[in-house]
GULUMMAR-314622 format. One record per residue (C-alpha): x, y, z. Coordinates in pm, whole numbers, plus 32768, in hexadecimal, padded with zeros to 4 digits. Layout:
# residues N
east  north  up
X  Y  Z
...
# end
This chain:
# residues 368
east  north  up
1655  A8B5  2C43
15FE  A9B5  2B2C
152B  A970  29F0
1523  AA46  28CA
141B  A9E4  2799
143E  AA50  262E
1369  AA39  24F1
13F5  AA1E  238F
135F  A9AD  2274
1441  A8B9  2169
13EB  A8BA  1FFA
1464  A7E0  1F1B
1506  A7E2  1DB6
1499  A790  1C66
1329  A7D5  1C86
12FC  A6A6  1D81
11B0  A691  1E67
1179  A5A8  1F59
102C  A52D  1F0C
0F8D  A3F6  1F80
0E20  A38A  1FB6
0DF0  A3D5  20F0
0EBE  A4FF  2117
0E6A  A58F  1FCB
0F52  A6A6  1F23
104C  A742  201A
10D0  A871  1FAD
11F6  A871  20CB
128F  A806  21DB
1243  A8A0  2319
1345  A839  23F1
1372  A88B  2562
14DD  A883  2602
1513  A854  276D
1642  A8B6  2814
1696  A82B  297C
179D  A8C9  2A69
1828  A877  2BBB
1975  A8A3  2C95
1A5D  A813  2B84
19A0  A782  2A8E
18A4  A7B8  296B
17CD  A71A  2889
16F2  A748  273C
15CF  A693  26C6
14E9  A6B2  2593
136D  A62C  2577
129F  A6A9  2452
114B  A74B  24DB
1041  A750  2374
1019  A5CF  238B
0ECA  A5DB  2422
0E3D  A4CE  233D
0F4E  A3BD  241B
0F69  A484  253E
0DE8  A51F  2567
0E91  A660  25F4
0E59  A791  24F4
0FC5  A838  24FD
0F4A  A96F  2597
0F17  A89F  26CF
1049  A7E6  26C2
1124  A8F5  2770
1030  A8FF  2882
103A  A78B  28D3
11F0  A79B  28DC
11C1  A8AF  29DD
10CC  A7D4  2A71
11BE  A698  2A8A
12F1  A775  2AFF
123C  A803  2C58
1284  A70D  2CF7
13F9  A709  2C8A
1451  A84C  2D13
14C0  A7DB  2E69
15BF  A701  2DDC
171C  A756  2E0B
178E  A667  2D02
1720  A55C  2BC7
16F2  A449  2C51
160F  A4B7  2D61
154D  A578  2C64
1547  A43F  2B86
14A2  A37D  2CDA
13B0  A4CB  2D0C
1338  A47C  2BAB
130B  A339  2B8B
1201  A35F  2CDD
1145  A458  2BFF
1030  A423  2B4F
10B3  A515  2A0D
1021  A4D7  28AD
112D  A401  27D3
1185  A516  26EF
11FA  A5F4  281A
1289  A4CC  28E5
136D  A45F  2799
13EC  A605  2779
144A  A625  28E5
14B9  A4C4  28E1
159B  A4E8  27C6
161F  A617  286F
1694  A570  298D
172C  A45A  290E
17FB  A519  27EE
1883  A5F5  2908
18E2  A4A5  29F6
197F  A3EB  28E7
1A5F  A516  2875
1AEF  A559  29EB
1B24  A3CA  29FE
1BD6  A3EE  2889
1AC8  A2E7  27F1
19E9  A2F9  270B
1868  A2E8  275D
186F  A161  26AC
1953  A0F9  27A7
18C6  A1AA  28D6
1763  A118  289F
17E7  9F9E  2807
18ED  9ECB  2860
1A0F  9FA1  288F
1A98  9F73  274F
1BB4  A030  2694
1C2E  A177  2709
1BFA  A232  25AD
1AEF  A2AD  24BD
19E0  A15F  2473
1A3C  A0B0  233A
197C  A117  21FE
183B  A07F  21ED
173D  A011  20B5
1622  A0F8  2091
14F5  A0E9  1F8B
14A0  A223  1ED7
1310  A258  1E8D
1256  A2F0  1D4A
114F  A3CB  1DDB
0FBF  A3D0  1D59
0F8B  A4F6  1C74
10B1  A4D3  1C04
1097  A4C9  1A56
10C9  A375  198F
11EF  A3C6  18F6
12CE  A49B  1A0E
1256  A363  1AE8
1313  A24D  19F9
1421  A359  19E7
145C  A377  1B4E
144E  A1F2  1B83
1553  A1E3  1A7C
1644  A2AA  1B34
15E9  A229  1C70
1683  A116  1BFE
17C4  A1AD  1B36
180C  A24B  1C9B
180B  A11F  1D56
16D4  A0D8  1DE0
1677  9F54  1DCF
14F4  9F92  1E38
13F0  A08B  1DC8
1291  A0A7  1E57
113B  A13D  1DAB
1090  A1DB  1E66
0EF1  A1A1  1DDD
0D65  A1F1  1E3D
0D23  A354  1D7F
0D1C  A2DB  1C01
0C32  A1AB  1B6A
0CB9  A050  1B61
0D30  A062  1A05
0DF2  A1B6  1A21
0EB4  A110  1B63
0EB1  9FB0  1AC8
0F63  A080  1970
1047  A140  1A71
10D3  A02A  1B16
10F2  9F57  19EF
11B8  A067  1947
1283  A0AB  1A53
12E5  9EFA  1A93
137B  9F08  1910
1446  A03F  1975
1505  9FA3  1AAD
14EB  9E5B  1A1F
14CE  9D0F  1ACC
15E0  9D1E  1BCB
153F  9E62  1C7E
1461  9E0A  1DB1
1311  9EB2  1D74
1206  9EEF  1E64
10A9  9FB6  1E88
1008  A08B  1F88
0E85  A0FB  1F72
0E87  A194  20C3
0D7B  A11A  2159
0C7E  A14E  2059
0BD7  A04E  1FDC
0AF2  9F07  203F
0B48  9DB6  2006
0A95  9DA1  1EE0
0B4F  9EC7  1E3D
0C93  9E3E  1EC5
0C4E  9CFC  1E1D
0BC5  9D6E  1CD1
0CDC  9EB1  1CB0
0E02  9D79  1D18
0D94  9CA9  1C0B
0DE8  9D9A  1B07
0F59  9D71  1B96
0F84  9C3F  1B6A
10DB  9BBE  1AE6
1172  9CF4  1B40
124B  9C3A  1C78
118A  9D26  1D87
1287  9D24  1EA7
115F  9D80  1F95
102D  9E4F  1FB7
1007  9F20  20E6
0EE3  9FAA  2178
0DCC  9F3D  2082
0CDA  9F56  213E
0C56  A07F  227B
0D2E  A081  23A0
0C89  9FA9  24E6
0BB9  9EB4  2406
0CB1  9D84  244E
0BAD  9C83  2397
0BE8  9D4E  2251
0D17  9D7B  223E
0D4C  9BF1  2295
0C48  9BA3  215A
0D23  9C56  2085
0E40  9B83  20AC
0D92  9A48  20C5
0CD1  9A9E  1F76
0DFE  9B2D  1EB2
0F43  9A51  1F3F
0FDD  9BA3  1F5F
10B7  9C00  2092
0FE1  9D04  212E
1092  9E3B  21FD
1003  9F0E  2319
104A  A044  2338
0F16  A16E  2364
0E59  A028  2467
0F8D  A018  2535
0F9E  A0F4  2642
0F3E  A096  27A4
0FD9  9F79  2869
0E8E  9EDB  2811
0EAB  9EFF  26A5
102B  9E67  26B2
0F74  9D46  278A
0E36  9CF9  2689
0F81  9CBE  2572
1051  9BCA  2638
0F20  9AEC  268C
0EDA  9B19  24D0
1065  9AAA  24EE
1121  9A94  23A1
113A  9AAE  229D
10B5  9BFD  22CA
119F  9D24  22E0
11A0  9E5A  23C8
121C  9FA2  23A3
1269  A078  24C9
12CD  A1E6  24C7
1341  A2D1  25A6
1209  A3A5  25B1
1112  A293  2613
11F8  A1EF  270C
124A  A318  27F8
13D4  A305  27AE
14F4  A256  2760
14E5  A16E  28B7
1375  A130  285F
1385  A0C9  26F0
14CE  9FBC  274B
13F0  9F24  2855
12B9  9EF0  2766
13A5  9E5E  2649
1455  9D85  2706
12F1  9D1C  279A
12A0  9CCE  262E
13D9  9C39  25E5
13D4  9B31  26DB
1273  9B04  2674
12C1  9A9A  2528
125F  9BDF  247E
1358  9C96  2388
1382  9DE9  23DA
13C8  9F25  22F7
1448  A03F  237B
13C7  A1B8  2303
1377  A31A  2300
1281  A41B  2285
1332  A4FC  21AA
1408  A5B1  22A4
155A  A671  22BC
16AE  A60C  2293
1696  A5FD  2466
1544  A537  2444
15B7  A44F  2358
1723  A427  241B
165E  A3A5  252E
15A8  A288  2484
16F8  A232  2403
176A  A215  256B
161D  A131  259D
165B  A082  248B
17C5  A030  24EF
1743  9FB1  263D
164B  9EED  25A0
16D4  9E72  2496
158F  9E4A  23D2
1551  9D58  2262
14F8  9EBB  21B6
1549  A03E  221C
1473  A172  2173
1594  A289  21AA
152F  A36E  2087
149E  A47C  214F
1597  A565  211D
15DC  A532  1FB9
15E9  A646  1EFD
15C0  A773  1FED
1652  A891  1F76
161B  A988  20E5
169E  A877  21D1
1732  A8FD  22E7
17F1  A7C6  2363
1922  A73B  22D8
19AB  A5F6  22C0
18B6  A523  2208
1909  A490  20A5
1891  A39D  1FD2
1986  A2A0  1F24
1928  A162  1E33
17CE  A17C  1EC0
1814  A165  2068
17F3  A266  2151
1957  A2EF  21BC
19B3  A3B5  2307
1B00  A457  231F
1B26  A4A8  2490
1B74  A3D3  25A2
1A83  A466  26A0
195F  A4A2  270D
1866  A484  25E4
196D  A479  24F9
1924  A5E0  2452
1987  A72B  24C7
1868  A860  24E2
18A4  A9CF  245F
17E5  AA73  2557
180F  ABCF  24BB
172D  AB5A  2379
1626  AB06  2473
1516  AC3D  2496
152F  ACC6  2611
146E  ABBC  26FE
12E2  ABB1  2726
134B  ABA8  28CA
142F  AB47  2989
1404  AA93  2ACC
14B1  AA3A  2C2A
15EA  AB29  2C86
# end
């Protein structure tokens, strides 16, 4: 097998940052493609490397750790093999999910399926259906291009918006997400997300200023791997509380089914170690009780096709697919977005098709 590994970075339009609490202001995307080759077949898979505040990997390091997870692939003469190699490896999530995603887009197109119904339950030969996605108003982002953006969040199509909080005072983020509730009006699921940053205390006091606003959930209050928080915040605030940042490990996906419902998980990609890995913890969940949401970080248009894939297999209560929104230096084509859902036009594989010349020339190449 050969392995060649590129680095892009994707910008998007309109002045938009990502900028959260724990990730702070993101200037770009820095987004590594990896393209996988044998005797009659090929595959591509995208994995954004600057998330080091989910992943703990700075993105300099990231490149390292996919060489790292595709040694022992080298011997293999075809996918599935390779796909066995790496799954008896002991490579960090973010490279396992790349190489992962690699594989499998390259054995779904030479079986003429898409990724969906090579990794679910067979389903229909064709691209996945559209599927529901939120779209997210960023911290730092000003009062009124905030309410603006809700506002045509919603005269596109999209039927849920989340706030993302935890970097101005309570009454600045209380006056934000007021503001933005009378722009998408009632019928609009709205939700929160501090990221991780504050105590139960804060989560309680900053929540109470929200009340009456029809909160769909709150994820992540509270610092990732303190379980007995984030349990006090839902008990003191009869809000549906979300993991995200605390679930990682088989151990973290464990200390939420024994909280059971009506708390809600949400599984990515990144943190699950690929496509295979993130349908086996949600259906975990789901037969647990738990209602899943399927998401992203803010990737590219091949990221975000495969968590539509995982999303198709999964079939989850809510889907974060806005990743890709936006990008204006995407090399992949074949993702839209339509009355608020995620859309794939292709049939196989991931659903999108890559433009290798707009990639820069690879960082190295591997295997012969």
């Amino acid at each position: 097998m050969r392995f060649r590994l590129h680095r892009h970075c994707l910008s998007y339009a309109d002045g938009l940052q990502v900028f959260t609490a724990s990730s702070g202001p993101v200037a770009g995307l820095d987004a590594l493609y990896l393209h996988a080759a044998w005797s009659g077949g090929e595959g591509w898979g995208e994995a954004r490397a600057n998330i080091a505040y989910a992943s703990g990997v700075p993105a300099d390091r990231v490149p390292a750790l996919v060489a790292e997870a595709l040694a022992p692939l080298l011997g293999a003469h075809e996918p599935d093999h390779a796909l066995t190699l790496l799954d008896a490896s002991r490579a960090h999530p973010i490279a396992r999910n790349l190489v992962e995603c690699a594989l499998l887009d390259g054995i779904a197109r030479s079986r003429g399926l898409s990724v969906a119904a090579l990794i679910g339950d067979g389903g229909e030969r064709g691209p996945p259906p559209p599927i529901a996605s939120n779209q997210c108003i960023f911290a730092g982002t000003p009062l009124v291009d905030a309410v603006a953006r809700a506002a045509r969040y919603v005269t596109e199509g999209f039927t849920a918006i989340k706030v993302r909080l935890g970097v101005e005072s309570p009454r600045d983020e209380a006056i934000r997400v007021q503001e933005i509730r009378r722009a998408i009006g009632e019928d609009v699921q709205l939700a929160v997300d501090a990221n991780g940053t504050w105590s139960v205390e804060e989560s309680v006091a900053r929540l109470s200023l929200l009340d009456g606003l029809a909160l769909e959930y709150v994820e992540q209050p509270t610092p990732p791997g303190d379980w007995a928080a984030f349990a006090a915040v839902r008990s003191r605030t009869g809000l549906p509380v979300m993991a995200d940042e605390g679930l990682k490990t088989a151990a973290d996906v464990e200390a939420l089914m024994r909280l059971g419902p009506p708390f809600l998980a949400h599984v990515k990609l990144p943190k699950a170690g690929g496509p295979r890995a993130l349908l086996a913890q949600a259906q975990a969940l789901q037969e647990a009780g738990i209602a899943v949401m399927v998401g992203q970080m803010n990737e590219g248009a091949l990221a975000t096709a495969a968590t539509v894939q995982a999303a198709t297999a999964v079939r989850p209560r809510h889907a974060e697919l806005y990743g890709a929104y936006g990008i204006v230096d995407d090399p992949a084509r074949g993702l839209r977005y339509h009355r608020g859902a995620a859309c794939l036009t292709h049939a196989r594989g991931m659903g999108v098709v890559l433009d290798a010349k707009a990639l820069p020339a690879p960082i190295w190449t591997m295997g012969s």
